[in-house]
N, C-alpha and C positions, 0 to 999 in steps of 0.2 A: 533597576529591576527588569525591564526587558529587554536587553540586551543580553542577561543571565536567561532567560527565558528561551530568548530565540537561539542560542548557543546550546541549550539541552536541550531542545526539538529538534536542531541540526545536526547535532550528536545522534539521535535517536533517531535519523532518518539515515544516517552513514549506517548506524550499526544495522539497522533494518534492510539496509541496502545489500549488505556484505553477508549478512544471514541468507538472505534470498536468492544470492549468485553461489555462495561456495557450500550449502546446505543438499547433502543426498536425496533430502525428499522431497519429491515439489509441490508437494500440498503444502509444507512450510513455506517454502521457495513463493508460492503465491499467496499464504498469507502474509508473508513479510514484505511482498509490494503494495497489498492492501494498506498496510499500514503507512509504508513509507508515503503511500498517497495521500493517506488519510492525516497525517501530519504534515505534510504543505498545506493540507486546506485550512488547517489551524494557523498553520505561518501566515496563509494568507487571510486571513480574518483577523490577524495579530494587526498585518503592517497596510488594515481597513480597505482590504480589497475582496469584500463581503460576495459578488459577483462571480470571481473569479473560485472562490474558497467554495460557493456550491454549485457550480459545475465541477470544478476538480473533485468535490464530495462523492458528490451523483455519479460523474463518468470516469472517474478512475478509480475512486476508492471501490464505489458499489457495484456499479455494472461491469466494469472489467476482472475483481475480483470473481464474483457470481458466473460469467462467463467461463475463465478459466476453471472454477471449479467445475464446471457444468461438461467440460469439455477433458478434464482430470478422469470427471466418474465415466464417462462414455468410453474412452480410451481404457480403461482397467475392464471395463465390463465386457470390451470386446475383447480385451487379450483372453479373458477364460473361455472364450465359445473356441 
């Protein structure tokens, strides 16, 4: 059974991968690293590297996601002035 598990998380991390590089928008574009993130840290919590799984949580899933958005809406708000 996890071997099937870890194989559709990694699937799910390719796909999230390839949405995020070849996708027109990049608000998609940065949710879909969010996630690819955010599914390692499930891998890594899978294969009990509990440590590892919430820094990757915290700093790439959350803070870098929030970042880039942060930095998406500033960039659009200055194109209209």
């Amino acid at each position: 059974m996890l071997p099937v598990l870890l194989t559709i998380l990694v699937i799910i991390m390719l796909l999230g991968g390839l949405l995020a590089v070849e996708h027109k928008s990049l608000l998609i574009g940065v949710i879909s690293a969010g996630l690819v993130s955010l599914t390692a840290s499930i891998i890594y919590v899978i294969l009990a590297a509990p440590d590892v799984a919430m820094t990757e949580a915290a700093i790439g899933s959350g803070l870098s996601t929030v970042m880039f958005l942060y930095v998406l809406r500033r960039i659009k708000g200055d194109s209209n002035a």
